[in-house]
PDB file of N, CA, C and O in Angstrom:
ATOM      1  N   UNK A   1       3.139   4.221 -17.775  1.00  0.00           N
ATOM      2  CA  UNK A   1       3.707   2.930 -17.491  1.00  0.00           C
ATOM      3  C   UNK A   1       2.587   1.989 -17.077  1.00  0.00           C
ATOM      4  O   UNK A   1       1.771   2.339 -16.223  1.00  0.00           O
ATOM      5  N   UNK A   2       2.540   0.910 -17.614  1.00  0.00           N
ATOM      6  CA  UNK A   2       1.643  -0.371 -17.181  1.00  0.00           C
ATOM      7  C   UNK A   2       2.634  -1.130 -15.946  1.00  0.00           C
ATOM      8  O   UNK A   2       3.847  -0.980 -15.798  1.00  0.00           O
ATOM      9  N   UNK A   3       1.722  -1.963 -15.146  1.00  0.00           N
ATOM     10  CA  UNK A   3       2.476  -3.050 -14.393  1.00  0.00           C
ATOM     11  C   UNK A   3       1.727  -3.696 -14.845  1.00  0.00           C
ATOM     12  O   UNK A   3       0.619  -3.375 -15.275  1.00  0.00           O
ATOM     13  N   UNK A   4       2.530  -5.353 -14.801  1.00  0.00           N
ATOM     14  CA  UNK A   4       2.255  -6.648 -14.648  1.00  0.00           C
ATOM     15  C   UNK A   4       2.738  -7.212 -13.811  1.00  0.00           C
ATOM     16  O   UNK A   4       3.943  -7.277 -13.569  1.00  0.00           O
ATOM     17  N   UNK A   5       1.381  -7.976 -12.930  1.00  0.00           N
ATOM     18  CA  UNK A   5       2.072  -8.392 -11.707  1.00  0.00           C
ATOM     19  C   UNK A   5       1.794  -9.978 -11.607  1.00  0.00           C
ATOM     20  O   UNK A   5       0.698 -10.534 -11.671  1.00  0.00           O
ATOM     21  N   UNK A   6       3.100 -10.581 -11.429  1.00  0.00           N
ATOM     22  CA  UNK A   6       2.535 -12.135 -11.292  1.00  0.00           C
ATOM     23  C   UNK A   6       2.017 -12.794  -9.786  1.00  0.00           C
ATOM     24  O   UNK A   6       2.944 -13.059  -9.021  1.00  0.00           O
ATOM     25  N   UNK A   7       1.053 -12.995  -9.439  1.00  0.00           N
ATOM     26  CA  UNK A   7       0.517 -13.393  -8.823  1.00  0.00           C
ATOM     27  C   UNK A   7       2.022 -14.503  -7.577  1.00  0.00           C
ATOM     28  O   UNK A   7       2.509 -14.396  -6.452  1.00  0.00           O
ATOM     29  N   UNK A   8       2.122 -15.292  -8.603  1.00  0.00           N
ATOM     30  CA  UNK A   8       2.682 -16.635  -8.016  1.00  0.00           C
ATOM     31  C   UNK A   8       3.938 -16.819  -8.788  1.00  0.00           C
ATOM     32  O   UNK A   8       3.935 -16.543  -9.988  1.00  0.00           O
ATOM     33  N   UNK A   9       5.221 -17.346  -8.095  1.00  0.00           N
ATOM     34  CA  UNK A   9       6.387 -17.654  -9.004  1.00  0.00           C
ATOM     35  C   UNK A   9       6.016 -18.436  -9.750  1.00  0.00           C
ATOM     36  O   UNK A   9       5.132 -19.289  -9.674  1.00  0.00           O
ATOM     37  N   UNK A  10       7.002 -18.038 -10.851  1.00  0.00           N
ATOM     38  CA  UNK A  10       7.118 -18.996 -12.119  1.00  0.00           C
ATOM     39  C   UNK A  10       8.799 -19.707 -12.405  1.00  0.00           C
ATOM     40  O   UNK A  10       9.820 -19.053 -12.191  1.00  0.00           O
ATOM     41  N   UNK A  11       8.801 -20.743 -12.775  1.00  0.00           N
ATOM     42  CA  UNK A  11      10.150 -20.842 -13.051  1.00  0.00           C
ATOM     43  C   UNK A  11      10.974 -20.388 -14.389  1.00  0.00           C
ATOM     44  O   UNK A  11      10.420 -19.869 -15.359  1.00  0.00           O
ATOM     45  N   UNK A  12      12.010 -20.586 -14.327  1.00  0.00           N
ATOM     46  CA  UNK A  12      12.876 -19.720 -14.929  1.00  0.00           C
ATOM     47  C   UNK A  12      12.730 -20.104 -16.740  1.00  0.00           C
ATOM     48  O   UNK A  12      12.075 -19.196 -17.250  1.00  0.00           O
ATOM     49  N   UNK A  13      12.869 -20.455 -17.092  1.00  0.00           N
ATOM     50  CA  UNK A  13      12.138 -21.299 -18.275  1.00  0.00           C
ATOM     51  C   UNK A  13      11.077 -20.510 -18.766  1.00  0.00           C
ATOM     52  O   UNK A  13      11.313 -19.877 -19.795  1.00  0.00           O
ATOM     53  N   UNK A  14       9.734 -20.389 -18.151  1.00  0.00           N
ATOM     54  CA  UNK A  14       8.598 -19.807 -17.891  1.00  0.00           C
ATOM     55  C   UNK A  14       8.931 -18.368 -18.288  1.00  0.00           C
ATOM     56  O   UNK A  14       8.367 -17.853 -19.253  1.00  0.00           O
ATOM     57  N   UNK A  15      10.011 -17.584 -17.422  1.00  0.00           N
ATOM     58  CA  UNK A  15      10.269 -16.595 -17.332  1.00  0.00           C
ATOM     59  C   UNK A  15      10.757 -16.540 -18.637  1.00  0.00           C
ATOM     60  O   UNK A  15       9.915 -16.402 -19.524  1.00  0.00           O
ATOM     61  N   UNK A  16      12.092 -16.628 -18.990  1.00  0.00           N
ATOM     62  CA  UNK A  16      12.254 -16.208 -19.951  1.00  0.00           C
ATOM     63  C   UNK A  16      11.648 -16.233 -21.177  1.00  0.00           C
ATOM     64  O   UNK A  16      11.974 -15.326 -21.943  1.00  0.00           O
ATOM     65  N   UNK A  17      10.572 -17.316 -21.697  1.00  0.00           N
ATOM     66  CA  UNK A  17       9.720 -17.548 -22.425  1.00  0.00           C
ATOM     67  C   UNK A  17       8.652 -16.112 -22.587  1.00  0.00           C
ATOM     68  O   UNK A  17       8.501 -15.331 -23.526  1.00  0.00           O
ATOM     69  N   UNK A  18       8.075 -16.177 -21.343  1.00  0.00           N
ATOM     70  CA  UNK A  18       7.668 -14.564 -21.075  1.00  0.00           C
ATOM     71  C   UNK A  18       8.138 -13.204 -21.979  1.00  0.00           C
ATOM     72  O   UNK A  18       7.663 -12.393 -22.774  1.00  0.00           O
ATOM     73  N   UNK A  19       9.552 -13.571 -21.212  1.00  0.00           N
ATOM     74  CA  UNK A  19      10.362 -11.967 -22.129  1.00  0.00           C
ATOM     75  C   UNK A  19      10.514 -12.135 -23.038  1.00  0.00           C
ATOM     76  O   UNK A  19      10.465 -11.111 -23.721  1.00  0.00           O
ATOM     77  N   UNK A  20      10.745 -13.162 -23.642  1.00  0.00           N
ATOM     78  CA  UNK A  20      11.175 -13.021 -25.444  1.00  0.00           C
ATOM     79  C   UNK A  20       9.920 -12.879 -25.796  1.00  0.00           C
ATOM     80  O   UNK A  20       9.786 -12.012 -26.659  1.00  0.00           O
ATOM     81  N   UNK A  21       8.714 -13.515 -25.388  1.00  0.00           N
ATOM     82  CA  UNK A  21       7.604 -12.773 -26.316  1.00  0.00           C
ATOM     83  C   UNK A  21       6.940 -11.016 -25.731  1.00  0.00           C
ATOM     84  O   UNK A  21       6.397 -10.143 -26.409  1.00  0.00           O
ATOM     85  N   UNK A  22       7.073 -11.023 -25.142  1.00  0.00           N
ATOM     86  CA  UNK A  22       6.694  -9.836 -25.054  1.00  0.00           C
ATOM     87  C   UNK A  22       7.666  -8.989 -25.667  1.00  0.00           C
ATOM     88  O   UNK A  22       7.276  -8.298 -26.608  1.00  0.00           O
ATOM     89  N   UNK A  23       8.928  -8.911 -25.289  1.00  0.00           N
ATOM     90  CA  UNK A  23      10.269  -8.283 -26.523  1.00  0.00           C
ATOM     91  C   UNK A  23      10.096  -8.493 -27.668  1.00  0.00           C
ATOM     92  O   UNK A  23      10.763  -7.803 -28.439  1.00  0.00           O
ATOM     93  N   UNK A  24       9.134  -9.527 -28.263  1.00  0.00           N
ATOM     94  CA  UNK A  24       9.064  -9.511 -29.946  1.00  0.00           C
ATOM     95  C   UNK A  24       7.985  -9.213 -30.325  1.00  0.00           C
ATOM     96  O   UNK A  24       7.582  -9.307 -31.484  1.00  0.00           O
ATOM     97  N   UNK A  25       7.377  -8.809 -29.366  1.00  0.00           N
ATOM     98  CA  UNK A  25       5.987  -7.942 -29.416  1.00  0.00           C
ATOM     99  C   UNK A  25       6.142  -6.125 -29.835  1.00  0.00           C
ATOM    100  O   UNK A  25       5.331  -5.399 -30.410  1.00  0.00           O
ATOM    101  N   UNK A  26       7.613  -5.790 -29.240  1.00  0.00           N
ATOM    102  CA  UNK A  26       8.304  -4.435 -28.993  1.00  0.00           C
ATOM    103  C   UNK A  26       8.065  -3.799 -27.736  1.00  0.00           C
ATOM    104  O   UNK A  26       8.106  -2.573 -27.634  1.00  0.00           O
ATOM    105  N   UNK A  27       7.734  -4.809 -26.451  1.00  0.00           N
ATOM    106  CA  UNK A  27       7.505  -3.927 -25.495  1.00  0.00           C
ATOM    107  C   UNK A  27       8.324  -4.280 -24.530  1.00  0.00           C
ATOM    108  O   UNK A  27       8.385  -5.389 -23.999  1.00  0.00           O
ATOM    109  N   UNK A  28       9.179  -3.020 -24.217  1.00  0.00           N
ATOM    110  CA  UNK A  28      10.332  -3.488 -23.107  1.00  0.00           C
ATOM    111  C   UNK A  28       9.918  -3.597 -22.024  1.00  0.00           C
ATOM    112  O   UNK A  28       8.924  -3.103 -21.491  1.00  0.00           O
ATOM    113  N   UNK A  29      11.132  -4.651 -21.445  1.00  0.00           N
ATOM    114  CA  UNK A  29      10.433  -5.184 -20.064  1.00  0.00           C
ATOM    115  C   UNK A  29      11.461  -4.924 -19.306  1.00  0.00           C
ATOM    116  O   UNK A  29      12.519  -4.590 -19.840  1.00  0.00           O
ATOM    117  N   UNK A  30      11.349  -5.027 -17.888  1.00  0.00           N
ATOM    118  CA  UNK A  30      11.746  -4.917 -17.052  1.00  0.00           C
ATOM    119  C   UNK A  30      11.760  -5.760 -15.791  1.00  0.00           C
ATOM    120  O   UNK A  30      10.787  -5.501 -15.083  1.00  0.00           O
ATOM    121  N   UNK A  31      12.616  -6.749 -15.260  1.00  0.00           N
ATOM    122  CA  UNK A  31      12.030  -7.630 -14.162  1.00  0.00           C
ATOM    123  C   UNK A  31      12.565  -6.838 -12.843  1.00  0.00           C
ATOM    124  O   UNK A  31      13.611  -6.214 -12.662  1.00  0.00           O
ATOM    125  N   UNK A  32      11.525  -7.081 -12.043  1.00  0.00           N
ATOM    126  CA  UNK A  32      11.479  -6.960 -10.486  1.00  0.00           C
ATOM    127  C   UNK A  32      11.308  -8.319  -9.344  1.00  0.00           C
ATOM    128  O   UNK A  32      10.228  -8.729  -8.918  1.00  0.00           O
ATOM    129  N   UNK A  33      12.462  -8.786  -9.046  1.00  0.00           N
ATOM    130  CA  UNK A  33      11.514  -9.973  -8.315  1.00  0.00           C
ATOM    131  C   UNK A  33      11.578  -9.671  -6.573  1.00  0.00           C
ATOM    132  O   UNK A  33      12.278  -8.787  -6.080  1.00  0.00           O
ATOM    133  N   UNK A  34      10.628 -10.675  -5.725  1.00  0.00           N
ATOM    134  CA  UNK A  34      10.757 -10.220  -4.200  1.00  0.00           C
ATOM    135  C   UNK A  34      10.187  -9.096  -3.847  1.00  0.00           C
ATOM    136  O   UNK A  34      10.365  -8.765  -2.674  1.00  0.00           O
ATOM    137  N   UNK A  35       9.473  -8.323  -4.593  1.00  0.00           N
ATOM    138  CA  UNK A  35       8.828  -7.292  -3.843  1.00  0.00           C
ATOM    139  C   UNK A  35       7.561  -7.682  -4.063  1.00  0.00           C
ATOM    140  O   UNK A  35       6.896  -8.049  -5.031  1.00  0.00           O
ATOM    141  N   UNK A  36       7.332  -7.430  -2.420  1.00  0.00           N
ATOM    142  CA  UNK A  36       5.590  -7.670  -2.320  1.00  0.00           C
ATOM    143  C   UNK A  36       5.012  -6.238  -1.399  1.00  0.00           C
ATOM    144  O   UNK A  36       5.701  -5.621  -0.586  1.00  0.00           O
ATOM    145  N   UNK A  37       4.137  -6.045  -1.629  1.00  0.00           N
ATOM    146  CA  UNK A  37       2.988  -5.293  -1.155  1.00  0.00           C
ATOM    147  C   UNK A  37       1.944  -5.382  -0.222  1.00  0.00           C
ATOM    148  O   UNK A  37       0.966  -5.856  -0.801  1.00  0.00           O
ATOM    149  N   UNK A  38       1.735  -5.175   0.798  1.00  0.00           N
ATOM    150  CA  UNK A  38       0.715  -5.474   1.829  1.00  0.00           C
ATOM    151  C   UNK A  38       0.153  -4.322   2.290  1.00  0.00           C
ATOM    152  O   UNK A  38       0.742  -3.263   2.508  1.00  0.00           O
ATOM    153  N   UNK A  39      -1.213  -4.605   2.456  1.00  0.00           N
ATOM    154  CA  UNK A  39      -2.079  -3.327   2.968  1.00  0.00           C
ATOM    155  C   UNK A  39      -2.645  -3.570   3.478  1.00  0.00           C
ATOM    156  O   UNK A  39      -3.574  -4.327   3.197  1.00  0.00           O
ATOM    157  N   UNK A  40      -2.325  -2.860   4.979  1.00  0.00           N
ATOM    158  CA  UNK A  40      -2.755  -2.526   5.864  1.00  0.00           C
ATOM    159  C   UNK A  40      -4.218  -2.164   6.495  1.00  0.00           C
ATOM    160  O   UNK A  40      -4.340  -0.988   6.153  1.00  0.00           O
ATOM    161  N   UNK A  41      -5.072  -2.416   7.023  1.00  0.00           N
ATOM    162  CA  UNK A  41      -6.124  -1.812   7.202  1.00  0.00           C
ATOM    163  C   UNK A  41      -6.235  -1.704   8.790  1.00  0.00           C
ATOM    164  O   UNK A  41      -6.097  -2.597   9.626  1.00  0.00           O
ATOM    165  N   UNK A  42      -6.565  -0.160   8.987  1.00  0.00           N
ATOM    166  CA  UNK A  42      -6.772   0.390  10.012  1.00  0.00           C
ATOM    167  C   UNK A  42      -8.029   0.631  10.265  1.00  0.00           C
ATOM    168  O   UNK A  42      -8.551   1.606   9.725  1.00  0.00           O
ATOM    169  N   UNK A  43      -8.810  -0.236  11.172  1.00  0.00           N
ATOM    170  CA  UNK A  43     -10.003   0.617  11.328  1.00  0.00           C
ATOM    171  C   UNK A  43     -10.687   1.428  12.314  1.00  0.00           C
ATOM    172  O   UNK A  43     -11.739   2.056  12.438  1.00  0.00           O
ATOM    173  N   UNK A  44      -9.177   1.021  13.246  1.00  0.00           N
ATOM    174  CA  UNK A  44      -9.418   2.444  14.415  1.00  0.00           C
ATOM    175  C   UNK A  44      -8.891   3.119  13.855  1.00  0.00           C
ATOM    176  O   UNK A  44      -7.922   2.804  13.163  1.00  0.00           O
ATOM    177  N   UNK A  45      -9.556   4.791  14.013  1.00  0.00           N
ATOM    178  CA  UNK A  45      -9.264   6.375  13.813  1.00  0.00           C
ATOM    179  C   UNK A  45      -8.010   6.855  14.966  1.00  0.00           C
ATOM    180  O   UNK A  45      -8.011   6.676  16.184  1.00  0.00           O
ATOM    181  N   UNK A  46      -7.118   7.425  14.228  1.00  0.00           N
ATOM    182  CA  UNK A  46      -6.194   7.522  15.353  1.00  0.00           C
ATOM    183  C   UNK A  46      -5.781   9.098  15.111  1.00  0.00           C
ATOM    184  O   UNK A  46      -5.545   9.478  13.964  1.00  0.00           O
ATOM    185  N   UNK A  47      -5.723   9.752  15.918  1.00  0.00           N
ATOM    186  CA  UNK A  47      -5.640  11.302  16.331  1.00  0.00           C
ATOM    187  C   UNK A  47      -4.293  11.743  16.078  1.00  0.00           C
ATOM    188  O   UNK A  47      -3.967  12.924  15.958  1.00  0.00           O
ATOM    189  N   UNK A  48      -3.253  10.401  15.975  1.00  0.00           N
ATOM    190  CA  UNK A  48      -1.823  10.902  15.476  1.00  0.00           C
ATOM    191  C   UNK A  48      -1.200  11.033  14.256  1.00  0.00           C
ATOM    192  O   UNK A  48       0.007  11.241  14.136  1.00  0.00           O
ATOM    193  N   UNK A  49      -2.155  10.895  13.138  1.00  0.00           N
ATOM    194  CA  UNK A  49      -2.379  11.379  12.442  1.00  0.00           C
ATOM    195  C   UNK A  49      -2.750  12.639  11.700  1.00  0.00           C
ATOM    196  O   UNK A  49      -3.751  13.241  12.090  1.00  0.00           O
ATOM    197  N   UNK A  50      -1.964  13.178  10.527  1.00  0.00           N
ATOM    198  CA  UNK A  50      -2.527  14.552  10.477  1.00  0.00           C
ATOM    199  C   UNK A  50      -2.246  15.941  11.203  1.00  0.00           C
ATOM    200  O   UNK A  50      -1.237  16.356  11.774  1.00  0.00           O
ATOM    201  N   UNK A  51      -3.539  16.533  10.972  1.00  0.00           N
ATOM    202  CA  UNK A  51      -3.204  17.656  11.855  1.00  0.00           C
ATOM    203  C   UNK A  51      -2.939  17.605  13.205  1.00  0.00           C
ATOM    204  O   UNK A  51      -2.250  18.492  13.709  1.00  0.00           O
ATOM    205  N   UNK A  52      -3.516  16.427  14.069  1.00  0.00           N
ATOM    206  CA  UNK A  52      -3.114  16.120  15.263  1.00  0.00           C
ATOM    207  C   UNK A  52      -2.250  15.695  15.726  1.00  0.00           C
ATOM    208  O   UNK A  52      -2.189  15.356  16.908  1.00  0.00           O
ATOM    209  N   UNK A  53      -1.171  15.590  14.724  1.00  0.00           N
ATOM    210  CA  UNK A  53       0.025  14.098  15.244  1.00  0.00           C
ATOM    211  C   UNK A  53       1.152  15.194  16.386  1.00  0.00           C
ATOM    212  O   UNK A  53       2.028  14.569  16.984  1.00  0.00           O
ATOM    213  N   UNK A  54       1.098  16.356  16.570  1.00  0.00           N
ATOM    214  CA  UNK A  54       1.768  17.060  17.677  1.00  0.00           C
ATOM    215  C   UNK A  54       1.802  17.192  18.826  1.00  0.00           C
ATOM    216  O   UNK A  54       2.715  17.433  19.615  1.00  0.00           O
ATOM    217  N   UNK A  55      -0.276  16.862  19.022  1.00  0.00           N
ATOM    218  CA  UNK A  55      -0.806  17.079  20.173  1.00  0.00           C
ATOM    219  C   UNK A  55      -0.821  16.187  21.146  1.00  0.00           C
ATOM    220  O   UNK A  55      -0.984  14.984  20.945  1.00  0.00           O
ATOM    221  N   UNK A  56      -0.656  16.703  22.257  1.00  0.00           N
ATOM    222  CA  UNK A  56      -0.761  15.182  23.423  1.00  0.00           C
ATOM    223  C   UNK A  56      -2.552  15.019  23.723  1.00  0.00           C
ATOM    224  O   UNK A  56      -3.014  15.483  24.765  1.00  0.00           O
ATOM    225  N   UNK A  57      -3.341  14.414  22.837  1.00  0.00           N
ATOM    226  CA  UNK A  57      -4.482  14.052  22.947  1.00  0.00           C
ATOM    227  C   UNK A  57      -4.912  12.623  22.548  1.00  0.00           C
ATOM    228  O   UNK A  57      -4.279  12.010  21.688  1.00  0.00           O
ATOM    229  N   UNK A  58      -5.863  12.152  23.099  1.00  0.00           N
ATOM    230  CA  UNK A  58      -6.434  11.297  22.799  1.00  0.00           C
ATOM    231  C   UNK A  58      -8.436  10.945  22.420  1.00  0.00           C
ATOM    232  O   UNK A  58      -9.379  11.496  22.988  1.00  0.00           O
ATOM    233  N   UNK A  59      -8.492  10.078  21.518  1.00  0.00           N
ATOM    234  CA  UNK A  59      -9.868  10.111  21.018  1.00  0.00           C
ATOM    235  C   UNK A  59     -11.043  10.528  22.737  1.00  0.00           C
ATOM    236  O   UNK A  59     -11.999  11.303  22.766  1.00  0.00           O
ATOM    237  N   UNK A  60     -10.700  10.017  23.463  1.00  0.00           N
ATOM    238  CA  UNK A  60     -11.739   9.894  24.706  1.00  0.00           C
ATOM    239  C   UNK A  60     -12.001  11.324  25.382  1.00  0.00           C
ATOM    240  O   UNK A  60     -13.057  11.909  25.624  1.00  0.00           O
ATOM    241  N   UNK A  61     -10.521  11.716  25.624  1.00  0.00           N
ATOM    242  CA  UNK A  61     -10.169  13.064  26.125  1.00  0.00           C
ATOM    243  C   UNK A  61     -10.796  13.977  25.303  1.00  0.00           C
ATOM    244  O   UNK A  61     -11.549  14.809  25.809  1.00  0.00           O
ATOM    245  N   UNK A  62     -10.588  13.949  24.022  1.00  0.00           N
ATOM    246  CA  UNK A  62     -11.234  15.339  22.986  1.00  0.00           C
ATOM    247  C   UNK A  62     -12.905  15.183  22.647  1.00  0.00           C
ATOM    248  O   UNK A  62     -13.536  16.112  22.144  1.00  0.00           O
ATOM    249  N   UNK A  63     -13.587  13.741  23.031  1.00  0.00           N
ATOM    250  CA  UNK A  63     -14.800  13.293  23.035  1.00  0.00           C
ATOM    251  C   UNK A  63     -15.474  13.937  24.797  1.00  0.00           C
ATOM    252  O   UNK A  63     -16.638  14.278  25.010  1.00  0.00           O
ATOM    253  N   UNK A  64     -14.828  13.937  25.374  1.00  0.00           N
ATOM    254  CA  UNK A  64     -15.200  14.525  27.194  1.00  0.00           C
ATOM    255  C   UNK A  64     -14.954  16.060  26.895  1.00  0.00           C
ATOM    256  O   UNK A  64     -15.985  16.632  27.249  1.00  0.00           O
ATOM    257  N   UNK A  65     -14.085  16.943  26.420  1.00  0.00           N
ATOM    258  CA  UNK A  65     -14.256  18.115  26.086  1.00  0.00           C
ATOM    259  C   UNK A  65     -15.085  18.561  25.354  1.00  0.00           C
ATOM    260  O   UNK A  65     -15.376  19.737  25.572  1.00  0.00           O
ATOM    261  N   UNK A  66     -15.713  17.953  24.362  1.00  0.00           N
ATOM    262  CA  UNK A  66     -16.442  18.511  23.108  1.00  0.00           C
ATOM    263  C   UNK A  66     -18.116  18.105  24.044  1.00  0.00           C
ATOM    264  O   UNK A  66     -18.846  19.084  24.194  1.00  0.00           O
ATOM    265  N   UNK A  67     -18.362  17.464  24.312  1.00  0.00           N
ATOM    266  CA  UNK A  67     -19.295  17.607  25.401  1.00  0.00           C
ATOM    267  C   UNK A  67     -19.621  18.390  26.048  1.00  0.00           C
ATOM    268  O   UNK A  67     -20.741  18.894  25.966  1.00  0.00           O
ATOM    269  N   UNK A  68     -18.607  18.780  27.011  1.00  0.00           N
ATOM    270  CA  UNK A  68     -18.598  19.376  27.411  1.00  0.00           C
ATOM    271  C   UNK A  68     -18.766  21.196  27.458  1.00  0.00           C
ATOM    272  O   UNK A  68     -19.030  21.900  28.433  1.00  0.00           O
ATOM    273  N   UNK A  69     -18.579  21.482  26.444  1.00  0.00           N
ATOM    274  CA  UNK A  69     -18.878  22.501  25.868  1.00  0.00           C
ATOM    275  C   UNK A  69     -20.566  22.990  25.542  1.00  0.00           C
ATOM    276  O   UNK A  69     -20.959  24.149  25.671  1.00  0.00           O
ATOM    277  N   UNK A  70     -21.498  21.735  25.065  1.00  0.00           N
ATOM    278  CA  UNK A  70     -22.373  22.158  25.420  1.00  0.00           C
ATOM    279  C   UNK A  70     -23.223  21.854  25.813  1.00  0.00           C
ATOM    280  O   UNK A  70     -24.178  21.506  25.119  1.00  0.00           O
ATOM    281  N   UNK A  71     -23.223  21.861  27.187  1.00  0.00           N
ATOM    282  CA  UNK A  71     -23.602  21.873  28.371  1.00  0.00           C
ATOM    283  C   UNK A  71     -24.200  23.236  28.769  1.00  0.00           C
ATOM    284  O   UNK A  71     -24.623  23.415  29.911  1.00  0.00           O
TER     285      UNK A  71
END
């Protein structure tokens, strides 16, 4: 499956102009409208994640133990 994603609305006119050529091209279409996508960026590391997400720990706490060790 390909997507095509339009950036910016178009009006309806526009739109359908769209589908009939691409339909007389032979490629079925499908409209989706209102869904958008946003991503997130995390750039703190977070310990509740993963294999850790059970544990009652935190980044500072497991950074003072691991130190600690060798000593």
């Amino acid at each position: 499956m390909t997507e095509l994603i339009l950036k910016k609305e178009i009006d309806e006119k526009k739109m359908k102009e769209l589908l009939a050529f691409l339909e007389s091209l032979g490629i079925e279409v499908e409209v989706k409208s209102g869904i958008t996508k946003t991503v997130k960026k995390d750039n703190e590391f977070s310990l509740a994640v993963g294999l850790w997400e059970n544990y009652e720990l935190n980044s500072s706490e497991l950074r003072k133990q691991a130190w600690q060790r060798n000593k």
